[in-house]
N, C-alpha and C positions, 0 to 999 in steps of 0.2 A: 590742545595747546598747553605748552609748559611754562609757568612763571618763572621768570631767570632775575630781573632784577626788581625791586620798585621803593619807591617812596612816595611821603604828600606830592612832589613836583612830576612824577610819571611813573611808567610801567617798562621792562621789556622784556620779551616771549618769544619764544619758538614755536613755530606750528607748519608743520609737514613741510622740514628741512630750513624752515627760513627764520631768520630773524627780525624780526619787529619792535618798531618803540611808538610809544603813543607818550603824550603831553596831559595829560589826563589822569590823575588820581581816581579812587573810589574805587571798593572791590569788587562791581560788577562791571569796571568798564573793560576789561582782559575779553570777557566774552560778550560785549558789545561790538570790540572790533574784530574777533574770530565771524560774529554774524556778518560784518560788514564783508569778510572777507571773502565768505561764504557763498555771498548776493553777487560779488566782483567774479565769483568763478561761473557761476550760473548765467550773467549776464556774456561771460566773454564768448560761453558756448550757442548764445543767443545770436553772435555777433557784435557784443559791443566789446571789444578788447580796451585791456588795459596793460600795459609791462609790469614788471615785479618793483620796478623801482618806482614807477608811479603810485602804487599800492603804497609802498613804505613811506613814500612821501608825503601822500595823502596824510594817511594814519599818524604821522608823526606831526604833522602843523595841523593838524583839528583842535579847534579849540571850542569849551560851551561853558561859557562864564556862568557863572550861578552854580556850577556843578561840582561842590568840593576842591573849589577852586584858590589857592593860594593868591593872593594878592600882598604879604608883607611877607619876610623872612624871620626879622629877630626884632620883635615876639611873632612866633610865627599866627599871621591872621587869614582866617580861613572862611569862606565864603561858600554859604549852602540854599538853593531854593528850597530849599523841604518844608511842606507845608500841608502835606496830607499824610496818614497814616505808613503808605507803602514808601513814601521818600523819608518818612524820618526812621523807619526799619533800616534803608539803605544807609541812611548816617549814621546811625547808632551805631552797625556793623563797621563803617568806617572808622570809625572812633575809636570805635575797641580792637579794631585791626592795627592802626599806625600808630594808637598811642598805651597800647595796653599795658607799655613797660612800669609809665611812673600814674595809671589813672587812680592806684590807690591813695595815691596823696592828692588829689584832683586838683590840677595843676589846669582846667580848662575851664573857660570863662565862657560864657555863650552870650549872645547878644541876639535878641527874638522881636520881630515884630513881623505880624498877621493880619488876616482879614478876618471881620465877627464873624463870615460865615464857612469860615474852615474851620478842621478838625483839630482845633490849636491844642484841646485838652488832651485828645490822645498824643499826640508830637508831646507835648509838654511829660506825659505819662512816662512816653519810650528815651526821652532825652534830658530833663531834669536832673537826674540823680549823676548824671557823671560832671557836674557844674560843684568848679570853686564859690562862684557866682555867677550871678545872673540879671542882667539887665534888659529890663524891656523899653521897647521906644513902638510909639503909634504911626506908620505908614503916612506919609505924610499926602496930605492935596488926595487924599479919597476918603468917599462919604464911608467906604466901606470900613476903614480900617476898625481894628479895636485899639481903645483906649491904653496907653501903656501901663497906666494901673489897673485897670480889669486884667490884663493880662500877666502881670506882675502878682496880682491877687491868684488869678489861676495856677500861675506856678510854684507861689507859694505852699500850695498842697503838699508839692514834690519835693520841694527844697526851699528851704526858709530864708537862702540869702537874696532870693529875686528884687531886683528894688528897679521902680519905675525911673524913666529920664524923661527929660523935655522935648529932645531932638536926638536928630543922630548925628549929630557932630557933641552933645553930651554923654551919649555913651558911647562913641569913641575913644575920647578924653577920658571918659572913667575907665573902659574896657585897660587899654594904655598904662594907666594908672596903677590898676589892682593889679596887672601885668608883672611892671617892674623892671626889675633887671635882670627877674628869672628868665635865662635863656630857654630853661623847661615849658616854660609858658605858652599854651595857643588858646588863640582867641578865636571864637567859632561862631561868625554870627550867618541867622538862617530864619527861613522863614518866609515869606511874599516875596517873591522875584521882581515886583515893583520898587521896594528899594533895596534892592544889589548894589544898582547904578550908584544912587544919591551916598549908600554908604563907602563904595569904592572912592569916590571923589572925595570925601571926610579922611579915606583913611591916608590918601596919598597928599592932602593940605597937612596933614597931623605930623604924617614924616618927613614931608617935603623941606 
């Protein structure tokens, strides 16, 4: 498969004569959908057909929130479940893929909140250092979450601007804030796909 166009907002490829778009950021997702496309050939020889346009269409309205997932524009805000060693590898690569232009001036703000018994210190390891700042918030309504100053504490290892918040409708408001009016600006919060939800909802009351 060949990559012909992409941004944060999707992909589009060619692969044995066709063209393809998917809705879907992230640089492994180009061969997530050659897989899928792969299983659809396998399957049609089994009996279960599909047409070419069903395929495209498929692939193009799949959607999986939490997944390097835009949710604002300008500042662009960006939404990632990564919370284990091998999802914050695929972020970091994301990161340094769509934003490698201006990351030496680190123009990215991350906004982090985990569970005590994930791998928050390696994520924290592989993802820290590309933060303007860094704001932690505690998972809310689970016994499990970690504190947003122990977490703010652990990040602090990697990067000294980590500062805890109260909720996540305060680091929102802060994320927003240290923003600005740089149009440069993405805000990349990640971390427990428990609160995706509750922070999507903060972000779209903040714009709204």
């Amino acid at each position: 498969a060949v990559l012909e166009k992409e941004s944060v907002f999707g992909q589009t490829f060619s692969c044995k004569g066709e063209e393809f778009a998917i809705s879907l950021a992230g640089v492994y997702q180009k061969e997530n959908a050659v897989l899928a496309l792969n299983a659809l050939e396998e399957l049609d020889r089994l009996g279960w057909t599909t047409t070419m346009e069903q395929r495209k269409d498929g692939l193009l309205h799949t959607s999986w929130k939490g997944r390097f997932t835009v949710i604002n524009k300008k500042p662009l805000f960006i939404v990632d479940g990564a919370h284990n060693a091998g999802a914050a590898d695929k972020m970091a690569e994301s990161i340094r893929h769509y934003f490698k232009a201006y990351l030496s001036d680190k123009p990215v703000i991350l906004v982090m909140g985990v569970f005590a018994d994930k791998e928050y210190k390696i994520v924290l390891e592989k993802t820290a250092h590309f933060a303007e700042k860094i704001y932690t918030i505690e998972t809310p309504d689970n016994p499990r979450a970690l504190p947003a100053e122990e977490l703010a504490k652990a990040a602090r290892v990697y990067n000294s601007s980590a500062e805890s918040t109260k909720s996540i409708k305060d680091a929102v408001e802060k994320a927003f804030s240290c923003a600005g009016d740089d149009e440069n600006s993405v805000i990349l919060a990640f971390g427990s796909l428990s609160f995706i939800g509750a922070l999507t909802n903060a972000v779209e009351e903040y714009v709204g």
